[in-house]
C-alpha positions in Angstrom: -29.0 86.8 53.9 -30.1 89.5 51.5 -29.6 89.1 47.2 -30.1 91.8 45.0 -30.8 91.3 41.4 -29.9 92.9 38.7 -31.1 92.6 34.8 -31.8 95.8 32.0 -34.9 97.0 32.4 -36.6 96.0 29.2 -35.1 92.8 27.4 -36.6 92.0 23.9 -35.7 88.7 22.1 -36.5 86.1 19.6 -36.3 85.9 15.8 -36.7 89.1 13.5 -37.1 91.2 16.5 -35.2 94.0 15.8 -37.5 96.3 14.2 -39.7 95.6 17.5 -36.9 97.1 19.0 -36.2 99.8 17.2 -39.6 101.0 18.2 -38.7 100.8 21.6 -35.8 102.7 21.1 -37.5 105.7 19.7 -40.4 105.7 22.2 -37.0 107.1 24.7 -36.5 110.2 23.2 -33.1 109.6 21.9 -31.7 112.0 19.7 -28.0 110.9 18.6 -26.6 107.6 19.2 -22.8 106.8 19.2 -23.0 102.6 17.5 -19.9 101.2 18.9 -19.0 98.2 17.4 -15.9 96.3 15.4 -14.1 96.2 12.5 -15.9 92.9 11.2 -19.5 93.9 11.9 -18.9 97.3 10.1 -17.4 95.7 7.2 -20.1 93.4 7.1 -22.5 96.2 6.3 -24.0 95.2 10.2 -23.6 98.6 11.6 -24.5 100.8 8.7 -27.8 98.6 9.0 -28.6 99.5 12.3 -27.4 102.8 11.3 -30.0 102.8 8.5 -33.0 101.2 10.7 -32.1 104.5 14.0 -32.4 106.9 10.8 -36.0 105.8 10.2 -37.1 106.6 13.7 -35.5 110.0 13.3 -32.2 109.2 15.4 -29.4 110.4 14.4 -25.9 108.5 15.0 -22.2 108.2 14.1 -20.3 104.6 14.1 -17.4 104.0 16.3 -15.9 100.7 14.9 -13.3 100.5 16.9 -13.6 97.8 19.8 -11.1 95.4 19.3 -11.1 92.0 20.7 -10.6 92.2 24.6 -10.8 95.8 24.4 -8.7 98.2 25.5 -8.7 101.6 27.7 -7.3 103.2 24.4 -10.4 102.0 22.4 -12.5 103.9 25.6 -10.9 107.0 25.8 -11.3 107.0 21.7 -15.0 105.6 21.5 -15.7 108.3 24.6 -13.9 111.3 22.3 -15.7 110.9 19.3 -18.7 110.5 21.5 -18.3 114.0 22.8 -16.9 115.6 19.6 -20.8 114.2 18.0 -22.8 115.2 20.7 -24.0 111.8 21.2 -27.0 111.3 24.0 -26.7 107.8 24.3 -25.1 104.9 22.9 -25.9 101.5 21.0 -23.4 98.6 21.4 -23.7 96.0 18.3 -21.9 92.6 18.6 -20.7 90.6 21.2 -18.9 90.9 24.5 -16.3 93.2 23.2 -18.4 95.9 21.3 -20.9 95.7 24.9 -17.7 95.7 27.2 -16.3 98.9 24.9 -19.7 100.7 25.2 -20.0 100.3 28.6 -16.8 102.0 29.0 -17.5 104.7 27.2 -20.7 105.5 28.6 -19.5 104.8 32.1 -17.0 107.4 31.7 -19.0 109.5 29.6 -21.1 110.5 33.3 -18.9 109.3 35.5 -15.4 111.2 34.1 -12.0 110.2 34.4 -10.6 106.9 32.8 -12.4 103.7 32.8 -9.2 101.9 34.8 -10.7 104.5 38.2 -13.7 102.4 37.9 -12.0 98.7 38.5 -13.5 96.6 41.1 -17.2 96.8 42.7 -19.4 99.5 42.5 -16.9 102.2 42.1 -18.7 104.7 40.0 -21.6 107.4 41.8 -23.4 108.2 38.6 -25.6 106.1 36.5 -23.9 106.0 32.7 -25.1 107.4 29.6 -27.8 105.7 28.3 -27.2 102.2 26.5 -28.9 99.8 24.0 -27.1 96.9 23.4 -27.9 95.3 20.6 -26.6 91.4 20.7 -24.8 89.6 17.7 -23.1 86.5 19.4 -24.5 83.7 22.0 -22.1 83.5 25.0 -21.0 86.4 26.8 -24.7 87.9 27.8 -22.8 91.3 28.2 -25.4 92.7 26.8 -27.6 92.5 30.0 -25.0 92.7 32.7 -23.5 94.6 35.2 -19.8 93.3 33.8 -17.6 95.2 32.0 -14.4 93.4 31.2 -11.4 96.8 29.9 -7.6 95.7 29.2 -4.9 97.6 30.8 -2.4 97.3 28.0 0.4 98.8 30.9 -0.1 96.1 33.4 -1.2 93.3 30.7 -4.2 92.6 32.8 -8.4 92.4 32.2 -9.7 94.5 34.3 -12.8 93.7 36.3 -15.6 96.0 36.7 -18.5 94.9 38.4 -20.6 98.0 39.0 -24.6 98.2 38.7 -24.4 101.9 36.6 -23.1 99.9 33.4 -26.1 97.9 33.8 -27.8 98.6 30.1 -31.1 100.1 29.7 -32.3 97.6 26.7 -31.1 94.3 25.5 -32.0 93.0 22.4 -31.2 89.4 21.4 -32.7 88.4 17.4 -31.3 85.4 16.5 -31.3 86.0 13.0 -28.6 88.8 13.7 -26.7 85.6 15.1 -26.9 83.1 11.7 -23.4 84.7 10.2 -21.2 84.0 13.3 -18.3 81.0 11.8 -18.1 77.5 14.0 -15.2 79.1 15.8 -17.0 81.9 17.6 -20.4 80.0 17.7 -18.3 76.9 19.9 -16.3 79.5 21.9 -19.1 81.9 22.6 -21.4 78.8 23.5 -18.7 77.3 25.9 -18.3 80.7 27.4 -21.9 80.7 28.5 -21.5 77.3 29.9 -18.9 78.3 32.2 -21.2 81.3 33.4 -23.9 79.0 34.1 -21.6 76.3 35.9 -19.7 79.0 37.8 -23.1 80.8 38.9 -24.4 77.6 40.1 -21.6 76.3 41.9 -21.0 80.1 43.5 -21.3 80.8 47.1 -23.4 83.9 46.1 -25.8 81.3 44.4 -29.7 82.0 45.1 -33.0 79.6 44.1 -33.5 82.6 41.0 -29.9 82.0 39.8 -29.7 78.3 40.6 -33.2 78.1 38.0 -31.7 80.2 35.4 -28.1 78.2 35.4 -29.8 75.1 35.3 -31.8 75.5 32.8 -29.5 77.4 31.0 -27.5 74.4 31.0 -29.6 72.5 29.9 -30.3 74.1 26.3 -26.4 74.5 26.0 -25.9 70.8 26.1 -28.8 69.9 23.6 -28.6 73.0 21.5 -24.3 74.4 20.7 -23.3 71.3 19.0 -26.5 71.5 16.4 -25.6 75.8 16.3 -22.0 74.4 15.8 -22.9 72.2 12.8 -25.7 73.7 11.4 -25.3 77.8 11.7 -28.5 78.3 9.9 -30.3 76.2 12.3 -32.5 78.9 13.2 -34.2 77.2 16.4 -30.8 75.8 17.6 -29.4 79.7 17.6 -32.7 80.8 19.0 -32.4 78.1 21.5 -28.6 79.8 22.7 -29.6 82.9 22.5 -32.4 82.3 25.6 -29.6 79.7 26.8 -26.6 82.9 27.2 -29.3 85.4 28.4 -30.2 82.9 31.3 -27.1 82.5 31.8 -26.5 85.9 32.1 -29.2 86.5 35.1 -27.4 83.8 37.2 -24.2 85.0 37.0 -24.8 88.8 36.9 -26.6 88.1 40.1 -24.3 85.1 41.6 -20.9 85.9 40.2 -18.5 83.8 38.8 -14.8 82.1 39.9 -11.8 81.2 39.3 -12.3 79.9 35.7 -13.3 83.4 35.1 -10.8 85.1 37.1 -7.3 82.6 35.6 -9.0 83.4 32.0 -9.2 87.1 32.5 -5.3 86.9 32.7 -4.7 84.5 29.9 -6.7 86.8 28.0 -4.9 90.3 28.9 -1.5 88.7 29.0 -2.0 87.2 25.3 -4.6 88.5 24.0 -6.4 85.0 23.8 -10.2 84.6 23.0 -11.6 85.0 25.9 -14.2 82.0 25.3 -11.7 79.5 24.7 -9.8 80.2 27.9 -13.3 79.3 29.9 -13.9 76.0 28.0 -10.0 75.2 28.6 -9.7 75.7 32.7 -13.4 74.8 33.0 -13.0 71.4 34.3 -9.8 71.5 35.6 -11.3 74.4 38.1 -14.4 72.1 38.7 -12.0 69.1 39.6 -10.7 71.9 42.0 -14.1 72.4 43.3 -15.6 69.0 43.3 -14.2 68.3 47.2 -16.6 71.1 48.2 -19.9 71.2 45.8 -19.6 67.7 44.4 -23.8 67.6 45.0 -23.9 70.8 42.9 -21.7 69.7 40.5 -23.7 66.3 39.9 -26.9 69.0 39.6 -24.5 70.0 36.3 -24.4 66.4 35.0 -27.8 65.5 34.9 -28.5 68.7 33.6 -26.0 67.8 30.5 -27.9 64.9 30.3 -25.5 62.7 32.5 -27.5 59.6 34.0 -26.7 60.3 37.6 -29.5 57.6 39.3 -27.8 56.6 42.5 -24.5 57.9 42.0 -22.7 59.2 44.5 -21.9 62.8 44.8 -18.1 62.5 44.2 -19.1 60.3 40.8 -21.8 62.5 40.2 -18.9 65.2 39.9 -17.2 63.5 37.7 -19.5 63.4 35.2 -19.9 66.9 35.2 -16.5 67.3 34.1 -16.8 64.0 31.7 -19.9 66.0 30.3 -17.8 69.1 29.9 -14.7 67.5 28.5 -17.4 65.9 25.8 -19.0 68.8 24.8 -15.8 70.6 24.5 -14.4 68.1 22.4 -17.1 68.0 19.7 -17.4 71.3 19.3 -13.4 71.6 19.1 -12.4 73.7 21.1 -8.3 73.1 21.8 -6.9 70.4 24.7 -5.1 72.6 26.6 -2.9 76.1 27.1 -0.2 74.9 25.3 -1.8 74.8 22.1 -3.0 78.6 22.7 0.7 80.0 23.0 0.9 80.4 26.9 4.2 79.4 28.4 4.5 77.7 31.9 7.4 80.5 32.6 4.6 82.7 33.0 2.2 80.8 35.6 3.8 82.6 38.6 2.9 86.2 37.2 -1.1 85.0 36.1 -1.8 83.3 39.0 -0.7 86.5 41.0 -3.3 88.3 39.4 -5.8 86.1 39.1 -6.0 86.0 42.8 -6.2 90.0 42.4 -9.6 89.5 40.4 -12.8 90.0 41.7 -14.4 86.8 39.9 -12.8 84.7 41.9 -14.4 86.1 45.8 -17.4 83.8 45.1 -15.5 80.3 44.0 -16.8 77.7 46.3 -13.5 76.4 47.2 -11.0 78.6 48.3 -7.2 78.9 46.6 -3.9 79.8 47.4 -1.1 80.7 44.9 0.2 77.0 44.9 -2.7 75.9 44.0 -3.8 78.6 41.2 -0.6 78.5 39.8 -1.5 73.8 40.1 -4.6 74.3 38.0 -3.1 76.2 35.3 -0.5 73.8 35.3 -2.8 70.8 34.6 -4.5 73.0 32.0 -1.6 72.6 29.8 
């Protein structure tokens, strides 16, 4: 069976490499660039930094600061009109998965035309976007080097899945000293929300030796490194440590897919407007139980990788304390017990279930589901 793999073309990282990068940048011929980014980061002065460091290459750029969390296709369509209105030839994403996801919108459509809900699904555009750097501020969602781009429909209440190889970025840039100022909150969430990429990669049915190596070991720094990041922000080779951990991450799902953890949270997170990282950690092992009749050998792969002792366990134990290991590391880092305690109501398990089934993360879920049984797991993760 053929694989194809996907990853930005250039991909800079470590401490205090931003400058590095901003070399890079310039050596492309970039005139303008539209930052889009959010509210926080430009308060923090974040963006007007970047803003500052493009100037002294000779780029040119205007801030959109706009992308909320789980953005919307109204912050596209506005990010993509001030875009055009500027005369911007490429853009620069600054943050985390929301300012990447926004930007990838924009520049999508920005080539493309039309509104970014024409391009749900696989593969739907024909044109490759405008050009985009995206410039990482968070450890988790590795949108920064994928071919994801996760848009709310505020009509339907639903995330929209678009998995399509033209929003690929041109450049990533990962410096974890742009990642010291994230609060315990967003470190632990973020952190989980790589977790759950790496498990659902390596338990995926699209799974491949590069992605199983990248999940893995991506796994591996996760469970030795969040809680540290989590206690300790300024930790600086703890945050470097998650940065490489999210990235790798990153390659095995980009390439592997994801699930069903993905695909229930993506509804959690459009019908609320939940944190899209705390609805991972929170189905995470209640979707692995789920799994565990079908890759229980991959799943005990996931345990001693979290540093489980899993010497002549059987594979059903062995699966177990993967989800032991994930329940654990959940737990210190705080991240709430269940759905209940997030605000969503059993009343509405029917309607998310529905269209979780509907998403496109959840073709390559090892085991496979029917309503009864979606609509079971989200139960059980209240």
């Amino acid at each position: 069976m053929s694989s194809t793999f996907f990853i930005p073309a250039v991909n800079i990282m470590g401490t205090d490499c931003l400058d590095e990068a901003m070399t890079a940048i310039r050596n492309y011929g970039f005139r303008k660039a539209l930052i889009v980014t959010d509210a926080g980061l430009a308060k923090a002065g974040v963006s007007k930094m970047i803003a500052e460091k493009l100037a002294m290459q000779d780029i040119d750029s205007v801030i959109f600061d706009g992308a909320k969390p789980n953005p919307s296709m109204a912050n596209v369509e506005r990010g993509l009109g001030l875009l055009k209105e500027s005369g911007c030839d490429f853009v620069v994403s600054l943050g985390g998965g929301s300012p990447h996801d926004c930007a990838k919108g924009i520049a999508l459509c920005a080539t493309n035309g039309g509104h970014i809900g024409d391009y749900e699904g696989v593969d739907q555009s024909s044109k490759p976007q405008l050009p985009l750097v995206a410039i990482n501020t968070t450890a988790g969602t590795a949108s920064e080097m994928t071919r994801f781009c996760i848009i709310t429909d505020e009509t339907r209440h639903v995330k929209m899945a678009i998995v399509d190889r033209n929003v690929t970025p041109l450049l990533s840039v990962n410096d974890p000293a742009l990642m010291v100022g994230m609060p315990k909150g967003l470190t632990a969430a973020t952190g989980m929300d790589a977790l759950t990429h790496a498990i659902e990669a390596y338990v995926s049915t699209a799974a491949t030796p590069i992605t199983d190596a990248c999940a893995i070991k991506a796994i591996e720094l996760i469970s030795a490194n969040l809680r540290l990041a989590v206690r300790d922000g300024s930790d600086m080779a703890a945050r470097e440590n998650m940065a490489y951990a999210q990235f790798l991450a990153g390659m095995a799902f980009n390439n592997a897919s994801l699930g069903y953890v993905h695909a229930m949270a993506h509804q959690l997170g459009g019908f609320y407007d939940l944190p899209h990282g705390v609805c991972n950690a929170v189905l995470l092992p209640h979707v692995q139980s789920f799994n565990a009749l079908v890759c229980a050998p991959r799943l005990t792969d996931v345990a001693h990788a979290m540093g489980a002792d899993t010497r002549g366990v059987s594979p059903e134990e062995g699966a177990q304390a993967a989800i032991v290991a994930i329940r654990s590391l959940s737990r210190d880092v705080e991240i709430p017990a269940g759905l209940r305690e997030l605000g969503a109501k059993l009343n509405d398990i029917p309607t998310l279930a529905t269209n979780a089934l509907k998403d496109a993360c959840g073709l390559t879920n090892p085991r496979v589901a029917d309503q009864r049984q979606i609509e079971e797991i989200f139960r059980n993760a209240f």
